[in-house]
C-alpha positions, 0 to 999 in steps of 0.5 A: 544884642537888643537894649534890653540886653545891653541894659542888663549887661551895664548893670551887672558891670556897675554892680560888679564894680562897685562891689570890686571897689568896695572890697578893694577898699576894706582891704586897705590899711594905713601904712606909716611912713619912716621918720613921719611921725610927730608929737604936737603940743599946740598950746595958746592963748586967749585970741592967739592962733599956733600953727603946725605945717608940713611942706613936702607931702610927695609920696604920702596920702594918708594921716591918722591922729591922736587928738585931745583938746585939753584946755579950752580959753576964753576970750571975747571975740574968738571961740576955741577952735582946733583944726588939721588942714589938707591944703592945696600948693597956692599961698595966702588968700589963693589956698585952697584948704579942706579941714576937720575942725573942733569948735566950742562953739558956746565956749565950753564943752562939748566940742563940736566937730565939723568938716569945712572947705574953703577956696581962698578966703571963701567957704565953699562947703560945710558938713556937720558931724554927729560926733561930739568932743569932751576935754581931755578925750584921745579921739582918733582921726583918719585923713585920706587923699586919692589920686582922684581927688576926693577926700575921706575923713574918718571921724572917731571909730564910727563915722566917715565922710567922702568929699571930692576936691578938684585940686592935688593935696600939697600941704598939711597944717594944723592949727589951735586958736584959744586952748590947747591941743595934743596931737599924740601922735600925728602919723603921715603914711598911705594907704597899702593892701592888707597882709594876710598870714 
């Protein structure tokens, strides 16, 4: 077989696969897991943080939430801030987190909304959105872990972003910082094959 040959060969296979790939991704859907379904009401004060966890992710890779940021305060040092982090198994300034993240960032509407990574204490990778937020709005979130370990976060109906990590998802956490957020609800599943009927 001539290079050229064994050339054209390893294209058509890259070409079949990724199209293999990208078909068995559309027919992908979220599964729910029995009893993983939550209702969160994270209510806080000017420069306070709450915090919602979720310890035991074993056989779970997947969430979809209902998000609406309903009251956005004010106080001098901290912007209103909302977040739902993948974590990893370290504790403290050793965790490794990747998180969606809405922020006033000029303390008033409309939220942005941003994908952030941190490896401890350090940020290590940023992406902004297009998407922004008003108060009051239901605006849905899909978060998928891969065995590979790459993250696929769905921003509103519209917008997708992919980002590899080189760490397991053990945790998830989300957090609220100067207003209120309700999650409504947050659903832990994974991802299955479509059925057809």
């Amino acid at each position: 077989m001539t290079r050229l040959s064994v050339f054209w060969v390893a294209v058509c296979c890259l070409a079949l696969g990724q199209a293999n790939g990208q078909t068995a991704q559309t027919n992908l859907s979220f599964k729910p897991a029995k009893g993983q379904t939550f209702y969160l009401d994270l209510d806080t004060a000017e420069g306070a943080l709450s915090e919602w966890r979720h310890e035991d992710l074993s056989g779970l890779c997947a969430l979809q939430a209902s998000i609406r940021v309903i009251t956005l305060r004010n106080d001098p040092k901290w912007r209103p801030t909302f977040s739902i982090w993948l974590e990893d198994s370290e504790v403290g300034y050793k965790r490794k987190t990747i998180g969606l993240q809405f922020w006033a960032k000029d303390r008033k509407v409309p939220l942005e909304v941003r994908i952030i990574q941190f490896d401890g204490p350090k940020p290590v990778g940023l992406q902004s959105s297009n998407t922004t937020l008003g108060l009051d709005v239901t605006f849905p979130v899909e978060m998928v872990w891969l065995p590979q370990q790459s993250v696929t976060i769905k921003v509103g109906k519209n917008e997708t972003h992919t980002v590899n990590v080189s760490w397991p998802i053990a945790h998830v956490t989300v957090t609220a910082s100067t207003g209120q957020m309700k999650i409504d609800p947050l659903v832990l599943g994974c991802m299955g094959r479509k059925d057809y009927h």
